[in-house]
C-alpha positions as CSV (number, residue, x, y, z in Angstrom):
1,X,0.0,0.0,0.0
2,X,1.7,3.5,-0.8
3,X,2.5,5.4,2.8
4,X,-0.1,7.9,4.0
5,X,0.6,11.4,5.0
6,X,-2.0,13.1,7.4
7,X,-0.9,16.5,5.5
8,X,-2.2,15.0,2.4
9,X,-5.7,14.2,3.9
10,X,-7.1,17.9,4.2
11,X,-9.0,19.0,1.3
12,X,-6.7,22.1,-0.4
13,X,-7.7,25.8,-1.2
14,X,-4.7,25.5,-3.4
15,X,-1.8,23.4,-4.6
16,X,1.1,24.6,-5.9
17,X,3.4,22.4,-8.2
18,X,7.0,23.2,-7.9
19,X,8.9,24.8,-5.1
20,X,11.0,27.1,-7.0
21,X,11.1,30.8,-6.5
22,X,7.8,31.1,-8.3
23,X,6.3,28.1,-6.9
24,X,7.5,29.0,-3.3
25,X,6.4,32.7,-3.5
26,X,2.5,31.7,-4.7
27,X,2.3,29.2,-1.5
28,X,4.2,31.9,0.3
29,X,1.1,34.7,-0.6
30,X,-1.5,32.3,-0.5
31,X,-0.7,30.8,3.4
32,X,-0.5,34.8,4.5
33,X,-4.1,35.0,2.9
34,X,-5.3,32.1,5.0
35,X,-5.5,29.3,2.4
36,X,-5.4,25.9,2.7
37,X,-1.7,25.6,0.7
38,X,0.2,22.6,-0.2
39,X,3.5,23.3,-2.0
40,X,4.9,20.2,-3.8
41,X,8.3,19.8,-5.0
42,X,9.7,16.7,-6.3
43,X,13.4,17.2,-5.2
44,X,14.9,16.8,-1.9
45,X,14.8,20.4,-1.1
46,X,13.1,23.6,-2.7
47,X,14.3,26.8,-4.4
48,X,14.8,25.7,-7.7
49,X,18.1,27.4,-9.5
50,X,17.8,30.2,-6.1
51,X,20.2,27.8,-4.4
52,X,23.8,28.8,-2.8
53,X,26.2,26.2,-1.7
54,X,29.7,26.9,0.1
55,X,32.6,24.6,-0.5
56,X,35.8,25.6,1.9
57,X,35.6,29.6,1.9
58,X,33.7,29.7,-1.2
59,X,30.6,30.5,-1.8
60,X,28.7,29.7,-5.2
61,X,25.4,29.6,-6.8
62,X,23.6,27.2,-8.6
63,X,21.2,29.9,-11.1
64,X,21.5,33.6,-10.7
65,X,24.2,35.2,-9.0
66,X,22.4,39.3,-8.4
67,X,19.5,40.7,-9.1
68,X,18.6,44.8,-9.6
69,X,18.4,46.9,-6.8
70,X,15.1,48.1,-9.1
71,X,13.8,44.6,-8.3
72,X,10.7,45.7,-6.4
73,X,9.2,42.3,-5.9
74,X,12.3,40.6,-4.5
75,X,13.0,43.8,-2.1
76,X,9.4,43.3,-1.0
77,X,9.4,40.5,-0.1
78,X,12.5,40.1,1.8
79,X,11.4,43.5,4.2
80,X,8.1,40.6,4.3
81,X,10.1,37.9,5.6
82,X,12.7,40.2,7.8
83,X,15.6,39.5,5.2
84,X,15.8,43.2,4.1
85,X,18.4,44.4,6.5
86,X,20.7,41.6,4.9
87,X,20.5,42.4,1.0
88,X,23.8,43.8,0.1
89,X,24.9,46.0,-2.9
90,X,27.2,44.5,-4.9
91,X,30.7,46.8,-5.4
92,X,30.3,49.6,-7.9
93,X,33.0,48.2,-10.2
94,X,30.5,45.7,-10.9
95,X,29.6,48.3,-13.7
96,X,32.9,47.0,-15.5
97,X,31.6,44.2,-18.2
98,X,34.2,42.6,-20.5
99,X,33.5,41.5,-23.8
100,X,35.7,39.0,-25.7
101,X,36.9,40.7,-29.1
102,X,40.0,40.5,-31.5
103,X,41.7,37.7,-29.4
104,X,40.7,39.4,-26.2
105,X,39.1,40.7,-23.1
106,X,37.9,44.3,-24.1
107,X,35.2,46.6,-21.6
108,X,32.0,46.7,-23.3
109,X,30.8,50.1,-23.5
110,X,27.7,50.5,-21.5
111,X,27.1,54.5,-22.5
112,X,25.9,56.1,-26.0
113,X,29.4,58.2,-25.7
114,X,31.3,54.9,-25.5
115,X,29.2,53.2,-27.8
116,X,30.7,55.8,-30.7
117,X,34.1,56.1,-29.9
118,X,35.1,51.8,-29.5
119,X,37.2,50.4,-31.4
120,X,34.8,47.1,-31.4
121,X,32.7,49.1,-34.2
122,X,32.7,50.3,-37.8
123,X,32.6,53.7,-38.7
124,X,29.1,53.0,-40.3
125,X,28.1,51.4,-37.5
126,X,29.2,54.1,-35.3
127,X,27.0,56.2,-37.2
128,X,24.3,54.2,-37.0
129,X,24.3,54.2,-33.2
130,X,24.7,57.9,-32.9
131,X,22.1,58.7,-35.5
132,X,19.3,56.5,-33.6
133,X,18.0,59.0,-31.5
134,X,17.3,61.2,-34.6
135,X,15.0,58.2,-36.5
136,X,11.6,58.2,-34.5
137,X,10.6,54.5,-33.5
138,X,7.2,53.5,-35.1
139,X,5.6,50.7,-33.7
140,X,4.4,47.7,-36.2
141,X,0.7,47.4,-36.6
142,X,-1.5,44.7,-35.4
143,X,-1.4,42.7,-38.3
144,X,2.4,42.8,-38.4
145,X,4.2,39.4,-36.8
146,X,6.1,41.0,-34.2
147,X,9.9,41.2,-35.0
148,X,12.8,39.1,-32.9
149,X,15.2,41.2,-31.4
150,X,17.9,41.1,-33.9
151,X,15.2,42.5,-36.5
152,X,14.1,45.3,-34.1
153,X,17.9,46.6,-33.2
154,X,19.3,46.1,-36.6
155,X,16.5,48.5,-37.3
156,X,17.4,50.9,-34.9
157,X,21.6,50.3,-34.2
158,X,22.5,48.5,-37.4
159,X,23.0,44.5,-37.4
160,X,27.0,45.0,-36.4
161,X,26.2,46.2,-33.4
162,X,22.9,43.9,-32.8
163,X,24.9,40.8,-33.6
164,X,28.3,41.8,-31.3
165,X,26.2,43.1,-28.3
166,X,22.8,42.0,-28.3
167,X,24.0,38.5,-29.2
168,X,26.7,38.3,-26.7
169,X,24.0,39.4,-23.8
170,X,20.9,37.1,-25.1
171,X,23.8,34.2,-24.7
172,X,24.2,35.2,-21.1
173,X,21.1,35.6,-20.3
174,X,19.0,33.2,-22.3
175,X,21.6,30.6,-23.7
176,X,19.8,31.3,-26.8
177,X,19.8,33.0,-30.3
178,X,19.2,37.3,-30.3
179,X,17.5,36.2,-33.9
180,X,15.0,33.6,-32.2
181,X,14.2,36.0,-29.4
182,X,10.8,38.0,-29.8
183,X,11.6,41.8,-29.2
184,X,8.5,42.4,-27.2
185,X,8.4,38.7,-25.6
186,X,11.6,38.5,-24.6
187,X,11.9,42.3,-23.7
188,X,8.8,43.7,-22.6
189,X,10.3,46.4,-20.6
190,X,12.7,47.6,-23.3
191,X,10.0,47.4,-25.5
192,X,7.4,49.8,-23.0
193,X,10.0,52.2,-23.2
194,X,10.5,52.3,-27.3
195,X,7.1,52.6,-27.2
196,X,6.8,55.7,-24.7
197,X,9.9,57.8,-26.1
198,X,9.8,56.7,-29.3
199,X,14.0,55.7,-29.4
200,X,16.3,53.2,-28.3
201,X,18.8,55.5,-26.7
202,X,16.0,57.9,-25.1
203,X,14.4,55.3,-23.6
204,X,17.3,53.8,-21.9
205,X,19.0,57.5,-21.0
206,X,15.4,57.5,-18.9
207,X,15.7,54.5,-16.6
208,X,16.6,56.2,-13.9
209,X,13.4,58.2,-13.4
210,X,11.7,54.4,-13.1
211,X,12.8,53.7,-9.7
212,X,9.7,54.4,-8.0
213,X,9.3,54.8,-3.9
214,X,11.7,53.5,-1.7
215,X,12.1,49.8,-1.5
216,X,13.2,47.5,1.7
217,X,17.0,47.5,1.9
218,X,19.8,49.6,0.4
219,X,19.6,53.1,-0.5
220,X,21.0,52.3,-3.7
221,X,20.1,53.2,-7.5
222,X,18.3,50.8,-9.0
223,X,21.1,49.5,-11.2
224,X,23.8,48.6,-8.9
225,X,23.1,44.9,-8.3
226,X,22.0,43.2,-4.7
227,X,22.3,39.6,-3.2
228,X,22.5,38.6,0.0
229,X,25.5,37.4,2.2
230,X,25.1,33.6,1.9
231,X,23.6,34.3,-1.8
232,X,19.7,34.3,-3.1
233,X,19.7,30.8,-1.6
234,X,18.7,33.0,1.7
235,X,15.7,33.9,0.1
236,X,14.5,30.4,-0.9
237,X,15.8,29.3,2.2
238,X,13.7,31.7,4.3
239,X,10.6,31.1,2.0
240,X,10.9,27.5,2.6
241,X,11.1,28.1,6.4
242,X,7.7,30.1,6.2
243,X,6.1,27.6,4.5
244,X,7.3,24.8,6.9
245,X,4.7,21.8,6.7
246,X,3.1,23.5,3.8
247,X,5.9,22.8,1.7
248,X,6.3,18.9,0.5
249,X,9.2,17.4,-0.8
250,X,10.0,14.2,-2.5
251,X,6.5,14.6,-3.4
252,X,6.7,14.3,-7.3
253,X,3.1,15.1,-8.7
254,X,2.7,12.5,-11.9
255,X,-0.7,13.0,-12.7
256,X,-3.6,16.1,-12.8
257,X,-7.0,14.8,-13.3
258,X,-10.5,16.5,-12.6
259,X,-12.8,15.4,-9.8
260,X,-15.8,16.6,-10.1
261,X,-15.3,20.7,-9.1
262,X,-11.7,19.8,-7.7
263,X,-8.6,18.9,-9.4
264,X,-7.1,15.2,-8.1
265,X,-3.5,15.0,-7.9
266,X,-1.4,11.7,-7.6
267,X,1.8,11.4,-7.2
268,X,4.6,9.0,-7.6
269,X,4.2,7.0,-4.2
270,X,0.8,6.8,-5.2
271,X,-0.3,9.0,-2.7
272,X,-3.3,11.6,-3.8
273,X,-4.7,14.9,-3.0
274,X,-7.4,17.0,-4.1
275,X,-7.7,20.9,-4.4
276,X,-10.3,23.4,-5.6
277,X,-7.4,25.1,-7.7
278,X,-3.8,24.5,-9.1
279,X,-0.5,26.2,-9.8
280,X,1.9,24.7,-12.3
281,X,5.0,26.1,-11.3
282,X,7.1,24.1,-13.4
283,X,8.5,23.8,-16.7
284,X,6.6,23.6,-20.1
285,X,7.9,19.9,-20.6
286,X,6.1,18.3,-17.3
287,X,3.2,21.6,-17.2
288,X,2.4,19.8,-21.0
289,X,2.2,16.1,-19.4
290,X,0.2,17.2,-16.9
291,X,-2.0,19.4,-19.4
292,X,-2.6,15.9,-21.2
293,X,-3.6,14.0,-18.2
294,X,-6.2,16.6,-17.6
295,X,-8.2,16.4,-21.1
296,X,-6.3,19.1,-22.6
297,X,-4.5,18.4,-24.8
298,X,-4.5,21.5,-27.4
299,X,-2.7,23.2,-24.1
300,X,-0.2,20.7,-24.0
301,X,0.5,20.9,-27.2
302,X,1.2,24.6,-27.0
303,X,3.5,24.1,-24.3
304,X,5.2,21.1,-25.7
305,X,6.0,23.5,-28.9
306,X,8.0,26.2,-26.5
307,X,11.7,25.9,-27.1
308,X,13.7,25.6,-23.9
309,X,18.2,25.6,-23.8
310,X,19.9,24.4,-21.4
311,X,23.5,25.4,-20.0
312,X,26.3,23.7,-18.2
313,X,28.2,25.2,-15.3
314,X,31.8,25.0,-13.8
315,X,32.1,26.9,-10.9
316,X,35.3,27.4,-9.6
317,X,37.5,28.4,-6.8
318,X,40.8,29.5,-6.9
319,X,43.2,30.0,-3.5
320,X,44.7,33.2,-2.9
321,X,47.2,33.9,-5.3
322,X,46.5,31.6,-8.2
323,X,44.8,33.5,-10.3
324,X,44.3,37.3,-10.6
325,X,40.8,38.4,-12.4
326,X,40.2,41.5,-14.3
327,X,38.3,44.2,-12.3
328,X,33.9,44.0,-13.0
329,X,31.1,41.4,-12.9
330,X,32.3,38.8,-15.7
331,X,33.0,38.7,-19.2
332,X,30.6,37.4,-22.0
333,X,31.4,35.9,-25.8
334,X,29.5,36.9,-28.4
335,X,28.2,34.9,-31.2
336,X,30.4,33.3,-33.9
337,X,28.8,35.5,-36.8
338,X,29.9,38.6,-34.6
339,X,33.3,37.9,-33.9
340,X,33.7,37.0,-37.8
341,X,32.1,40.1,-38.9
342,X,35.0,42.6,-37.1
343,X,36.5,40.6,-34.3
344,X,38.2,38.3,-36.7
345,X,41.7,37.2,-34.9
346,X,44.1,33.9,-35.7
347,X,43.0,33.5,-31.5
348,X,40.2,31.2,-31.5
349,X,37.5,32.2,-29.3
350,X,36.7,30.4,-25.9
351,X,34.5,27.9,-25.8
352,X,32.0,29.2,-22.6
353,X,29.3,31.5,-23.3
354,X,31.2,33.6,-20.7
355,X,32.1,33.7,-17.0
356,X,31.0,36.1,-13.5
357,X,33.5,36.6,-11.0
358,X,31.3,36.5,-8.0
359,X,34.3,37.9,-5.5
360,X,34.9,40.5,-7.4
361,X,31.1,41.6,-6.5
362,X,30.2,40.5,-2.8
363,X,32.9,39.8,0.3
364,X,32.7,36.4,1.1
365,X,32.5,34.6,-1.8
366,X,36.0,33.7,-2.2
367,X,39.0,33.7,0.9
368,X,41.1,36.9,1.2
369,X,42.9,37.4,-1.9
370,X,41.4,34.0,-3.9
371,X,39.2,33.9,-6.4
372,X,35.3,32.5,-7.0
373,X,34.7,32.0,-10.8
374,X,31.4,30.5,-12.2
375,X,32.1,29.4,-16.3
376,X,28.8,28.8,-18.5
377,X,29.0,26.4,-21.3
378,X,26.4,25.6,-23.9
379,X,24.7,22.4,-22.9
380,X,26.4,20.4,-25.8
381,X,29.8,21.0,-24.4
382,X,32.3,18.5,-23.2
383,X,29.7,15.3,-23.3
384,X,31.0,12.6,-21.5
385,X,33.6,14.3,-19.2
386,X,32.8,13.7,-15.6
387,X,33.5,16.6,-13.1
388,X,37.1,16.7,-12.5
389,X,37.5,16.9,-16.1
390,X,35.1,19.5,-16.6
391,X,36.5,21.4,-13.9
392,X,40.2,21.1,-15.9
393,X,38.7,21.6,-19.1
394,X,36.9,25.1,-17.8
395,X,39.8,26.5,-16.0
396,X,42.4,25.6,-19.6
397,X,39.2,27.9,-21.5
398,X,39.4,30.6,-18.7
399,X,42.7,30.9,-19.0
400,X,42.7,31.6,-22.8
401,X,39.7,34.1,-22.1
402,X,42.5,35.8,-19.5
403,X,45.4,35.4,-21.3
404,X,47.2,33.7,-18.6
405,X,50.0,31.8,-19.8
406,X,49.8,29.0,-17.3
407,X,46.7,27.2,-16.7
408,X,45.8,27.6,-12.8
409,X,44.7,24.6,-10.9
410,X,41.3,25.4,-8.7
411,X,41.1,24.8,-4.9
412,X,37.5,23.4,-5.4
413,X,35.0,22.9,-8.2
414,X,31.0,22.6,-8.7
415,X,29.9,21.2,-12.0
416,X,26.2,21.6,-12.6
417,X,23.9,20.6,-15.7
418,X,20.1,22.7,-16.4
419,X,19.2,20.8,-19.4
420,X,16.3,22.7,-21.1
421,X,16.1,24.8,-18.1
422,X,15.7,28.3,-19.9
423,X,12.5,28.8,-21.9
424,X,13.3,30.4,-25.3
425,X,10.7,33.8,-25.8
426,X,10.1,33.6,-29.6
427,X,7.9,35.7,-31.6
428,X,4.3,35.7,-30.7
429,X,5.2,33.9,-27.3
430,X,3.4,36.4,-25.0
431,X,0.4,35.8,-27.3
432,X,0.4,32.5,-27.1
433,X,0.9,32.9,-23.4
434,X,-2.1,35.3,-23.3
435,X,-4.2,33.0,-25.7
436,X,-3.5,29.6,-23.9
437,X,-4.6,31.4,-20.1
438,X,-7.9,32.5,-21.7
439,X,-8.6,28.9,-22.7
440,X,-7.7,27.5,-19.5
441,X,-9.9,30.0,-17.9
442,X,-12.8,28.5,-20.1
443,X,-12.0,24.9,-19.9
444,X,-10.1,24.2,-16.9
445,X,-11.3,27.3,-14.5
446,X,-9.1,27.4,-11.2
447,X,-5.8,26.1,-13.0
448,X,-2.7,28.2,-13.9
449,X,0.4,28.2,-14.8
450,X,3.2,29.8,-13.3
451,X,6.4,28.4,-14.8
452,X,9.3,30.8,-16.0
453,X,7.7,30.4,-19.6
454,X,4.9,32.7,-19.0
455,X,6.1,36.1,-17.5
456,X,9.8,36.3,-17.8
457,X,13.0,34.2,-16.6
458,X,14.3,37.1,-14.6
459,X,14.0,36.3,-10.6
460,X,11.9,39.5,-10.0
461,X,9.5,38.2,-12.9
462,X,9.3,34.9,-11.5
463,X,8.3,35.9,-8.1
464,X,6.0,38.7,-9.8
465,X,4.1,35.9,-11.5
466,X,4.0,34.1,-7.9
467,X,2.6,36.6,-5.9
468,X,0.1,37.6,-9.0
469,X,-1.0,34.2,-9.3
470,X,-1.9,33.8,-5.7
471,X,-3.6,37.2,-5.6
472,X,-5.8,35.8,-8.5
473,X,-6.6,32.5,-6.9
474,X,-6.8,33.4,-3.4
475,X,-9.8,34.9,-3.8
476,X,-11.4,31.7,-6.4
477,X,-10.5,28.9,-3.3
478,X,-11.9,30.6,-0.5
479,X,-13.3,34.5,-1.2
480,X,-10.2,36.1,0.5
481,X,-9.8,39.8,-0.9
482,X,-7.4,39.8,-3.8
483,X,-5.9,42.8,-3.4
């Protein structure tokens, strides 16, 4: 007979499936509004990528290393759950971003003055970019597919500039392709502001009037970057803690049926529980299978059709005086096609997508004088290796990125895999996002979906979509106020 669990016996305002950020911030809101909550995570432990592990005096972590101090959501929450006295601004010379270029490191310029006067450009290009504030932005019309990101800055900056920096950036952030990326998907925000100043460069010279009130924590602008001392995995850590029996783990949900006005969920023990409404907090891949179980399978078909990359990491740690790192937050590689329009060079490129120095940014992260270094690789790369040799393999490619001469040996390494961990925002994606909830709202009322596909991969997105969702259904499962 499969074991019982007396948590399992209530019947459920709400369950939540997945204990990531998302996942842990929608039980989070919903137990403060007085709901019957279960949060069910199939791992050990919950947080998702928001995990931090130290090894020795080093401290690493296993998704997202910052976030913005403009993060509202996160710095909300954390004054919510006491943590806001412990967020920490990262140094101000995490400003400083490298670029690899011509064989080498170079600092990417992050102003429209430095934009026309590097030496990674073309004259034309130059031109381009300084001329962009002169050619008004006009939005497409309704009936036009909406452009990827490549399409709507080579429109605006020219494609040799679109290709070196806008690639490079979508490979750090999304793994992905600047030319598979919808402009307005992907970039909702950058978007907004195209559309209210009608420019590229006016709309960015205006960020800083978008701070808003003061938040919980530093007294910082909202660009410099925050974490916390023993990294985001104090958040996670914190929300777990909140939820306490609320929160289920090794409790793998493999099956979503109806029952009657509640949704029946079983899960791999066999074990089963039942809840007015859902939250699928997980990826497209298992939200799809689940979709199917439930009689809908249109829904899962539209999830099963999102793209997703995945990306391997090396983290590594290096004792004091091994290796010295270049001053700033990391460096990043653009795209082959960039680098063989101008940055040509008989120097092959590296093979990560590019690297963060995480004790450059925060104290802590590395011992006095030693180095924390966290290498990203496509998820192709070095198949078969086990750890050690990963670890050896990404040090021999940081040192080409550096230009050191002899290949330092790290103190301790972490190797970690996300396959198909980082939904891919194509063209049309918010649509179909928008389309697909509408539906569900029709056929399957009280279930939602609340997976990094659906409002943004950023952290402050994903605990946006959280807190949203649970505003939304909080009221559905029991007639609590949602607002």
């Amino acid at each position: 007979m499969p074991p019982t669990d007396s948590a399992l016996d209530l019947p459920l305002d709400t369950a939540v499936v997945g204990a990531g950020l998302g996942g842990l911030a929608a039980g989070f809101e919903l137990q403060r509004r007085g709901a019957r909550v279960r949060v069910l995570e199939a791992k050990g432990h919950g947080g998702g990528v928001a995990t931090s592990r130290r090894i020795g005096g080093y401290l690493f972590e296993a998704g997202p290393n910052t976030v913005p101090a403009g993060a509202r959501n996160l710095r909300e929450l954390a004054g919510r759950l006491g943590l806001a006295d412990r967020l920490v601004a990262a140094d101000p010379a995490a400003r400083v971003r490298h670029l690899w270029f011509g064989g080498r490191l170079r600092t990417l310029p992050t102003t429209p003055p430095a934009l026309v006067t590097t030496g990674m450009l073309s004259l034309a290009s130059k031109l381009r970019v300084a001329t962009e504030a002169l050619r008004p932005w006009q939005p497409p019309g309704h009936d036009t597919p909406e452009p990827s990101l490549a399409e709507l800055l080579g429109e605006r900056i020219g494609a040799e500039a679109t290709d070196l920096f806008a690639g490079a950036f979508v490979r750090g952030v999304y793994a992905g392709d600047h030319r598979r990326l919808g402009a307005k998907s992907a970039f909702p925000r950058l978007w907004e502001r195209l559309e209210r100043h009608g420019g590229l460069l006016r709309g960015l010279a205006r960020t800083h009037g978008d701070d808003g009130p003061p938040a919980p924590g530093p007294d910082v602008p909202a660009t410099r970057l925050l974490s916390f001392p023993e990294g985001l995995g104090e958040l996670a850590g914190a929300l777990q803690r909140e939820l306490g029996p609320d929160l289920l783990c090794n409790a793998r949900v493999e099956r979503l049926t109806r029952a009657g006005a509640r949704w029946r969920l079983t899960l791999a023990d066999g074990r089963t529980l039942e809840a007015r409404t859902v939250v699928l907090a997980v990826g497209p891949r298992a939200s799809a299978s689940l979709l199917a179980d439930a009689g809908l399978p249109d829904a899962a078909r539209a999830l099963a059709d999102i793209e997703s990359r995945g990306v391997r990491l090396v983290h590594l740690g290096f004792a004091p005086g091994t290796l010295a790192l270049p001053p700033g937050f990391g460096f990043l590689v653009p795209p082959p096609e960039a680098l063989a329009r101008r940055g040509s060079s008989t120097t092959p490129p590296p093979q990560a997508l590019g690297a963060l120095f995480p004790s450059n940014l925060f104290a802590g992260r590395a011992p006095h004088g030693g180095a924390a270094v966290t290498c990203f690789f496509p998820e192709g790369w070095a198949r078969g290796a086990d750890e050690q040799q990963r670890a050896e393999l990404a040090a021999a490619d940081l040192a080409h990125a550096l230009r050191v001469d002899q290949v330092p040996t790290p103190e301790v390494s972490w190797c970690l895999d996300w396959p198909a961990a980082i939904p891919q925002y194509g063209p049309g994606h918010a649509q179909t996002i928008s389309d697909l909830e509408t539906e569900l709202a029709r056929a399957a009322p009280g279930l939602a979906l609340g997976g990094s596909y659906t409002g943004g991969v950023a952290v402050d997105q994903v605990l946006a979509r959280g807190r949203t969702l649970a505003l939304r259904l909080a009221g559905n499962a029991r007639g609590v106020p949602s607002t």
